[in-house]
Every structure is written in C-alpha cells, then in structure tokens.
C-alpha positions as CSV (number, residue, x, y, z in Angstrom):
1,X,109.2,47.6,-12.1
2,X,109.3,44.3,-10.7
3,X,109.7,45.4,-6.9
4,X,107.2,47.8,-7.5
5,X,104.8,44.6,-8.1
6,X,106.0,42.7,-6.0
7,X,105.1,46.1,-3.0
8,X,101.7,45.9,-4.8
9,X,100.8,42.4,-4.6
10,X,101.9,42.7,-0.5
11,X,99.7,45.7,-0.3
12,X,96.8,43.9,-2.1
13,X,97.4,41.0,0.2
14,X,97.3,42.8,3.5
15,X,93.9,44.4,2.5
16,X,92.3,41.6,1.8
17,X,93.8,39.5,5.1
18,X,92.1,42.5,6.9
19,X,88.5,42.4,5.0
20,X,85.9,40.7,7.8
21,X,85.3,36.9,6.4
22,X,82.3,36.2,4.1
23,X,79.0,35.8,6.4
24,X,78.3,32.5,6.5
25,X,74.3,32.1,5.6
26,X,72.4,30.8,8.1
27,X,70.2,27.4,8.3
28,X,66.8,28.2,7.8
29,X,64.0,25.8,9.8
30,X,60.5,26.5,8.7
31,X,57.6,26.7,11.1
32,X,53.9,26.7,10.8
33,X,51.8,27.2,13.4
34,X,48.5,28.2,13.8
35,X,48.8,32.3,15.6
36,X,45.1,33.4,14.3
37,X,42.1,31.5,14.4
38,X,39.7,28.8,16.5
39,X,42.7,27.1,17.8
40,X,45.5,30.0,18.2
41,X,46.2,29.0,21.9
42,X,48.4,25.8,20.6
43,X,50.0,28.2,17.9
44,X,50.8,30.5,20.5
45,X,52.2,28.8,23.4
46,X,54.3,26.3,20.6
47,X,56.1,29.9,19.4
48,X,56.9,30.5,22.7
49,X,58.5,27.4,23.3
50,X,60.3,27.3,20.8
51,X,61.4,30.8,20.8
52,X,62.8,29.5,24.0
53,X,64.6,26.5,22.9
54,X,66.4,28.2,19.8
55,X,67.5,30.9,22.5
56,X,69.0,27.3,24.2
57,X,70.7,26.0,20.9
58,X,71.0,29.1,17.9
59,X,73.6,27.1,16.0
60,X,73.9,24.0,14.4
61,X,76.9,22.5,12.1
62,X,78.7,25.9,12.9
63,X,76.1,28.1,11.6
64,X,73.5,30.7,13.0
65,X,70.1,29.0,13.1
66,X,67.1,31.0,11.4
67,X,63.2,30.5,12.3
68,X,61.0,31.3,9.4
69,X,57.2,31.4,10.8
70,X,54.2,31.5,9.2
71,X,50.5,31.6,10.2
72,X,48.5,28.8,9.3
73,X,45.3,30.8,10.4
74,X,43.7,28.0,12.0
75,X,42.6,26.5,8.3
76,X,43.7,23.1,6.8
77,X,44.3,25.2,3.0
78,X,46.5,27.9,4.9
79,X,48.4,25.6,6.5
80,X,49.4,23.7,3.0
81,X,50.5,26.9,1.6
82,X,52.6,28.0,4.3
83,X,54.7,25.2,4.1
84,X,54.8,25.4,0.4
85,X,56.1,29.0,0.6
86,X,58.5,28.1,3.2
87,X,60.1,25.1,0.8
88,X,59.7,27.5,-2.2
89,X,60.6,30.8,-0.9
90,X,62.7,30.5,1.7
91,X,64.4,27.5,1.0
92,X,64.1,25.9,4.9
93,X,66.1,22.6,5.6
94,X,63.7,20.9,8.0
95,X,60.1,22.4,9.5
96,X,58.2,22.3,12.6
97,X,54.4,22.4,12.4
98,X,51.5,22.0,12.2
99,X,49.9,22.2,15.9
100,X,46.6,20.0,14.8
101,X,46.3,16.8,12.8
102,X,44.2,18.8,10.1
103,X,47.4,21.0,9.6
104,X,49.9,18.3,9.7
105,X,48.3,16.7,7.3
106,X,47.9,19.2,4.7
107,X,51.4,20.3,5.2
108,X,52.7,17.0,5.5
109,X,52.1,15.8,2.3
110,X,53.6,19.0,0.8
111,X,56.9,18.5,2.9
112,X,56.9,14.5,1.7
113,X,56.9,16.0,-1.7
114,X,59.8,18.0,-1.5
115,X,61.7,15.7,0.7
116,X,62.1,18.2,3.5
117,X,61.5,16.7,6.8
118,X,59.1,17.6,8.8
119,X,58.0,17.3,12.7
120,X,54.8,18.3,14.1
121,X,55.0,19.1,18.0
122,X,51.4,17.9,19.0
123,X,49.6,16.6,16.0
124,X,48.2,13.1,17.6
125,X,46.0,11.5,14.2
126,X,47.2,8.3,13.5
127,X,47.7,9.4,9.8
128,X,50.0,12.0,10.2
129,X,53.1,9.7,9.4
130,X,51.6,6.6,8.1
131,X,53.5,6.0,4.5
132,X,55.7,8.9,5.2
133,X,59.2,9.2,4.7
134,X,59.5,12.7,5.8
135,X,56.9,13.6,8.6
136,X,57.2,12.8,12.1
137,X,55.9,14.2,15.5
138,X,57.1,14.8,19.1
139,X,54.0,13.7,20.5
140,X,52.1,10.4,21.2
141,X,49.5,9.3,19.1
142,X,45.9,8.8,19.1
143,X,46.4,4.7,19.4
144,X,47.7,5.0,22.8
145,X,45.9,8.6,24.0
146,X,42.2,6.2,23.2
147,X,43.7,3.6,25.2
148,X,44.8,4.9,27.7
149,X,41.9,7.3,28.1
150,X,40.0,4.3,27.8
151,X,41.9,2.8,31.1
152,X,41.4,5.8,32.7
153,X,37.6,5.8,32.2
154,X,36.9,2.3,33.1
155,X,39.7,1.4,36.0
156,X,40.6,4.9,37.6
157,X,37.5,6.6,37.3
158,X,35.2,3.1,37.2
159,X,32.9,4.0,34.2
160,X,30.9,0.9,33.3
161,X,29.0,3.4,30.6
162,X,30.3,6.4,28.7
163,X,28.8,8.7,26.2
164,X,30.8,10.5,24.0
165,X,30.4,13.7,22.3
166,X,32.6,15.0,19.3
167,X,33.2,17.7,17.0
168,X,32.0,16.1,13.4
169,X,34.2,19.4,11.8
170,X,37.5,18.3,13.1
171,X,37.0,14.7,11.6
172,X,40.4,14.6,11.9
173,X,40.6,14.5,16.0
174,X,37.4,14.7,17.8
175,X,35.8,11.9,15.5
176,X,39.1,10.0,14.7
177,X,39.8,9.8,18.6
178,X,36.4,9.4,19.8
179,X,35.8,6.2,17.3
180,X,39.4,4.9,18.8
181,X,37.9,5.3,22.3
182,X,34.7,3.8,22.0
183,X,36.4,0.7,20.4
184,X,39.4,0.6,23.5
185,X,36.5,1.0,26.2
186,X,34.4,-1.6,24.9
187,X,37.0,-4.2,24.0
188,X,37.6,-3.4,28.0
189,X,33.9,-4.4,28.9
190,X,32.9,-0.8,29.3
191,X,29.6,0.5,26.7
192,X,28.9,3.7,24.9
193,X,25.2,4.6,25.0
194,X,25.0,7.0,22.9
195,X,27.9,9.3,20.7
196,X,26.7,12.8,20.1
197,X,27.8,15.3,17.5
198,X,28.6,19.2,17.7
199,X,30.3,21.5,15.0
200,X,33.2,24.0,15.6
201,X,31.0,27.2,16.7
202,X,28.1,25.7,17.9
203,X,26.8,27.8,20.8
204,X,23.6,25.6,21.9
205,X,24.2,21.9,23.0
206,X,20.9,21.7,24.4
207,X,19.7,18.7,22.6
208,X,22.7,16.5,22.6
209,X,22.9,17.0,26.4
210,X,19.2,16.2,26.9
211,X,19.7,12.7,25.0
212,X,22.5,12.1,27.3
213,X,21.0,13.2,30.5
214,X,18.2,10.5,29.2
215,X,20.6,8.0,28.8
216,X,22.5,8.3,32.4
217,X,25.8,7.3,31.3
218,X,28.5,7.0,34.0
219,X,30.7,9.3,32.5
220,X,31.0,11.8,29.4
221,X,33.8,11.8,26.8
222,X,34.4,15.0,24.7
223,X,37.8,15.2,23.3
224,X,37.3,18.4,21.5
225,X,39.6,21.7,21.2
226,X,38.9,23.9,24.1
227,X,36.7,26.2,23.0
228,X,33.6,23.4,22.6
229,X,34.6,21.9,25.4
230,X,34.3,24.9,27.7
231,X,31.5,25.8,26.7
232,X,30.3,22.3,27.2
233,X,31.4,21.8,30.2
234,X,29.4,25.1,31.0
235,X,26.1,23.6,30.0
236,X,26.3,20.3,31.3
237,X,26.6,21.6,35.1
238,X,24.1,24.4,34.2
239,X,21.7,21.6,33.2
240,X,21.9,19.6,36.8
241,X,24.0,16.7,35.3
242,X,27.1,16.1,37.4
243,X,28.6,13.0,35.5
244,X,32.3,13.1,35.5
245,X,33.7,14.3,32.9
246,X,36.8,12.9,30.5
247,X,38.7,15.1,27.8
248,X,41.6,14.7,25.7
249,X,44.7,16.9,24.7
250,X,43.0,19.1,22.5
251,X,41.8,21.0,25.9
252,X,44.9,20.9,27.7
253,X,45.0,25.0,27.3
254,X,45.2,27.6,30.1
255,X,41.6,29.2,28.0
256,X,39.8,26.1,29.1
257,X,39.6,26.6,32.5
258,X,39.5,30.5,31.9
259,X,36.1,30.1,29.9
260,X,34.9,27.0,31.5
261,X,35.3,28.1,35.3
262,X,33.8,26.0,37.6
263,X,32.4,24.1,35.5
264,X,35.7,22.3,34.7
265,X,36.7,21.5,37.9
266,X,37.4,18.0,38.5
267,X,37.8,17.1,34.4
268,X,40.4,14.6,34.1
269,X,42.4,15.0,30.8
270,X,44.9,12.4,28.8
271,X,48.0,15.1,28.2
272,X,51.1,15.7,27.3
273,X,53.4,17.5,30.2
274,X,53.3,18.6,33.5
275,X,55.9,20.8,34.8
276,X,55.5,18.5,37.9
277,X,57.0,15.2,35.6
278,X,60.1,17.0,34.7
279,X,63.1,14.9,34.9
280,X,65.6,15.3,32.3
281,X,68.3,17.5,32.3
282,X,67.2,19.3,29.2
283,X,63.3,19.4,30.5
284,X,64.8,21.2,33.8
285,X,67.2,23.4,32.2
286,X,64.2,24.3,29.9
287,X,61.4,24.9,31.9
288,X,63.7,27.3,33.9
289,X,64.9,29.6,30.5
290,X,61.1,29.8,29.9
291,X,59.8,30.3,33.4
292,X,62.7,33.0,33.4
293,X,62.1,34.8,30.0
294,X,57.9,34.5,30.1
295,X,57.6,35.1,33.9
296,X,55.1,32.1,34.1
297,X,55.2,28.2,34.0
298,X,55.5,26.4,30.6
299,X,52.9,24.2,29.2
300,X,52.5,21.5,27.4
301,X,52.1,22.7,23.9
302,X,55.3,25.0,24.9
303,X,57.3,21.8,26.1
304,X,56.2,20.2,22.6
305,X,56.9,23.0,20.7
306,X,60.7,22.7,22.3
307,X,60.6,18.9,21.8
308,X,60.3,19.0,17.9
309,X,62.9,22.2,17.5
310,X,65.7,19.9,19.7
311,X,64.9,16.7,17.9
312,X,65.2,18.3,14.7
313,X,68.1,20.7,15.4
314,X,69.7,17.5,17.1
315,X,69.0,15.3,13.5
316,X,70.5,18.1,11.7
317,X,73.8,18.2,13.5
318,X,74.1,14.4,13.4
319,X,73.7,14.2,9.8
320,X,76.6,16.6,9.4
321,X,74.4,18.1,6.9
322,X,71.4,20.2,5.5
323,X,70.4,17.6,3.2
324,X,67.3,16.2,3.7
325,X,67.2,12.7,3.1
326,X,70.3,12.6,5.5
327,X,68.1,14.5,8.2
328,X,65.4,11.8,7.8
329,X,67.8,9.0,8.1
330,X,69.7,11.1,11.2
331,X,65.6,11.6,12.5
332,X,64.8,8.1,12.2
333,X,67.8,7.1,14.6
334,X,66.0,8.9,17.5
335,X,65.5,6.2,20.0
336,X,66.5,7.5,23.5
337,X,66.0,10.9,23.0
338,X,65.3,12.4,26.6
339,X,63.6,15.3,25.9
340,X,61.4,17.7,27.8
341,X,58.7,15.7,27.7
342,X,60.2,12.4,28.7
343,X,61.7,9.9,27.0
344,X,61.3,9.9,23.2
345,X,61.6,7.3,20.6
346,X,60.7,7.4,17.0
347,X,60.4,3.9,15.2
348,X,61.7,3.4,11.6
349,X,57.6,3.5,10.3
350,X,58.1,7.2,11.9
351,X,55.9,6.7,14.7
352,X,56.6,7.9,18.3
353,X,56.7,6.3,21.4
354,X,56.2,8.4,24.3
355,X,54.6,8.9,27.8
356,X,51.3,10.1,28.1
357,X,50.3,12.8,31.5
358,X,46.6,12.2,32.8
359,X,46.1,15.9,35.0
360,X,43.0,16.9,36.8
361,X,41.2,20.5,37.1
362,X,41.5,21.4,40.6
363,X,40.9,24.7,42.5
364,X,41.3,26.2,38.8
365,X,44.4,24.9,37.4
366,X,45.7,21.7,36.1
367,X,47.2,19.4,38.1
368,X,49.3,16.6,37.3
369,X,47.8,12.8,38.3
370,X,50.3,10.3,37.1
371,X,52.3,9.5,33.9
372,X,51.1,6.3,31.7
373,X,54.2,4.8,29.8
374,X,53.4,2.9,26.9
C-alpha cells in the first residue's frame, strides 16, 4: 500500500512539473487621449507613437506591458471619466494622457486622487502639475514657450508691435498663453495693440481682422489649435494683410498646413520636435521603428507621445515596483533623461525642463529653424 503511494505521489508530481507555469498578469498603463473630436490630430499621432515605443520596450519588471486606451472625445468631462474608469476598472499602474491642458487637468486631479501617477505627453498650462504629487508631463511649459515666443517675435523676427488673437473657449491655452506672451513681449519693450478673441468653431473672423488691419501691428500672435488657426491664417492673406505671422504648439499638426495652404507659408511656430534635432540614441532608434512601421516621418506629438510611455515605463522599472507612490518617487528622479525629444529633466515641484523647436512653413511643410534651451 505504501509503494503504491509512494508510485502515486511520483505520478502526481510529474504531472504537475509538466503543467505550463501560471500566466503572469500583465502591467496595465492607462492612456487617454483625445481620437474623436476638435482636436483628434494630437490624439492620433500620440497613439501612434506610442504604439511605436511599447513595440520598443513591451516588458517591464519581467512582465508583459498592457495599453488600456480610452477616448477622451475631445471634451474636458470625457476625459475625467476615462481616467476614472481606467483607475476603477482596469486597475492601471501609471497613465499617459491627456494631449491638451483642458484634459490634463480634468484627469489630473482624478489620478492625484487615487495616487496613480500620471504623465501627459504635450499638455503645456502651467497648472497642470502645480500642487501635484502625481501628475507630470514630457513637454515644456507655457512659462518658457511665452518666452521664448516672445524672443522670437521681438529679436528674430524684429516685432516692435504684436497683436494677439486667442480662442476665449480653450481658456486653458489660447488665453492662458496669450496673457503669458503679452506680459514676456512687453517686459522685452515690444507692445500689444490690441488682443482679439475667437471661439472654437467660429467660421467668420471678419471683424477681429478689420480691428487689426486698423491697428497695423508688426506681427500677429494666434496660439490656437489648428483648426482656428488655419482658417485664420486663410482670411488674413485673403484680406490683403501680409503681417507675419506667430503660432504656438497647438498648430504644430500636418492638418494645418493641409487646410491652411498657402496661406501658412512662412508662419513661424514655438514646437516641440523636429526629426531634423534628433540626437539621442533612443530618438534615432525611434524615429526609425516609426518611419519603418507608418511609412512616413514622426511628428512631434508622436515623439511626445513616446517620451511619456519611456519615462514612465523607465520610473516603473526603477522603482522595482507597480506601486504608485514608489513610481512618483522613481518619476521624480528623472533628471538626465535623454529622450526623443532632447534632454529631459523633471524637478522635484514636478515641472519639466526641456528644449523648445521654433520651425517655419516652407514650400508646404515644417521646417525646423533652431532649438531654444532653457
């Protein structure tokens, strides 16, 4: 009886040796991004990028990575919720999102209230992380894009005037960034004659532009999303004015020269990345797995969009764990980072010091004019 047992127990014991090991559950990041909607270009080109970089690096502390998106639609409410559902339902470590300030905000404060730490590729306001523990970005902010736009008005394109015209329904970066502007150009001698305001889906700018025309300002500031500022673009060279014009990041999208045409050539924008500025080892490898998986260059809400998966995937591994107060301490301890982008460095307050790219419209596509480091 008892070597009949003891034949069993061998038995037993050989089966299970041969059973395939437990699957190990992967590590879930959230992202929210906005695929439907006004501003689905950044939403879209931030997938793809980093689609492209979790192709680069799908594991991290031994364990399959998994990217849980959802669709912000474009709208501040959406956005909260989809990071509430990704927290709640499925239970993600770390998040990436949102593209704009307005969705970085509302989910921001969600993530800060679960302690999961969250990085927003391209979200510039200077709010986003102020009194945060949890949220951070990839990206510059809008203290240095004002000022430096600023420079570039005033020394490089010698503007002694301006006139600025924002979009009063995205408080939260046309007017946030246009008030930082007007106070960088004037404490550098230059004036604003006159700020103008516009609403998202607005098709008629007549008036505004015949105030400014009045005014004869020496160039026109309109950092706006790309859809206003096509179509502005459109009717300021349809109305005879030829003032240079200045935009920000917001327009820094392949559909602004596609719906402005012409009338974008020579706009100088404050960006993010130019394939041209590439010159870290990761940013080269990069641009090359996306040029070679989506037969076309990578831009700059891509190169962001990688940016914020490898910092975070990067936090996560050197915290040795999925916790997320270890993650933020891990995040905060980014200070040579050298990323696609350039050279990143996230201060212990949680913001970002970065480069910024000023590019120019020319013969229909952007072209890169020189970095600013801060």
């Amino acid at each position: 009886m008892k070597r009949a047992f003891r034949i069993f127990l061998l038995l037993a014991f050989g089966f299970l040796q041969n059973l395939p090991a437990a699957a190990v559950e992967p590590i879930n990041i959230g992202v929210f991004l906005p695929m439907t909607g006004s501003v689905a270009a950044f939403g879209q080109m931030e997938w793809l990028g980093i689609q492209t970089a979790h192709k680069m690096l799908s594991m991290v502390l031994g364990r399959k990575v998994k990217l849980v998106l959802e669709d912000s639609k474009s709208d501040q409410s959406e956005a909260g919720e989809a990071v509430e559902r990704l927290i709640e339902e499925h239970k993600v470590v770390g998040i990436i999102g949102g593209a704009t300030s307005a969705d970085a905000l509302a989910g921001g404060s969600i993530a800060e209230k679960y302690g999961i730490p969250m990085i927003s590729p391209s979200a510039t306001n200077l709010l986003v992380t102020r009194d945060k523990k949890y949220v951070f970005r990839a990206c510059f902010d809008d203290s240095f894009q004002s000022q430096t736009a600023a420079r570039q008005a005033r020394i490089a394109m010698g503007a002694n005037t301006a006139a600025v015209i924002v979009d009063i329904a995205q408080a939260d970066y046309s007017v946030g960034l246009g008030n930082l502007f007007l106070k960088a150009f004037g404490e550098m001698g230059g004036k604003v004659l006159i700020t103008a305001y516009i609403q998202t889906g607005d098709r008629d700018f007549g008036r505004q532009l015949s105030e400014i025309n009045a005014a004869k300002p020496d160039i026109i500031y309109i950092p706006n999303y790309y859809t206003e500022d096509a179509l502005l673009a459109r009717q300021i060279r349809e109305m005879g004015i030829k003032t240079p014009i200045l935009m920000a990041d917001g327009a820094h999208v392949p559909e602004l020269i596609t719906a402005g045409g012409k009338a974008v050539e020579g706009v100088y924008l404050t960006s993010h990345f130019s394939p041209e500025m590439v010159s870290t080892n990761l940013g080269q490898r990069f641009v090359a797995n996306f040029k070679k998986e989506h037969k076309r260059d990578v831009d700059g809400f891509g190169a962001l969009g990688a940016d914020a998966y490898f910092i975070l995937t990067g936090a996560i591994n050197k915290s040795k764990s999925s916790e997320g107060s270890k993650i933020r301490a891990a995040l905060i301890e980014t200070k040579n980072y050298k990323g696609v982008t350039g050279a990143i460095k996230i201060e212990d307050d949680g913001r970002t010091v970065k480069s910024l790219v000023v590019t120019r419209v020319k013969n229909g596509k952007f072209n890169y004019v020189t970095t600013v480091n801060p």
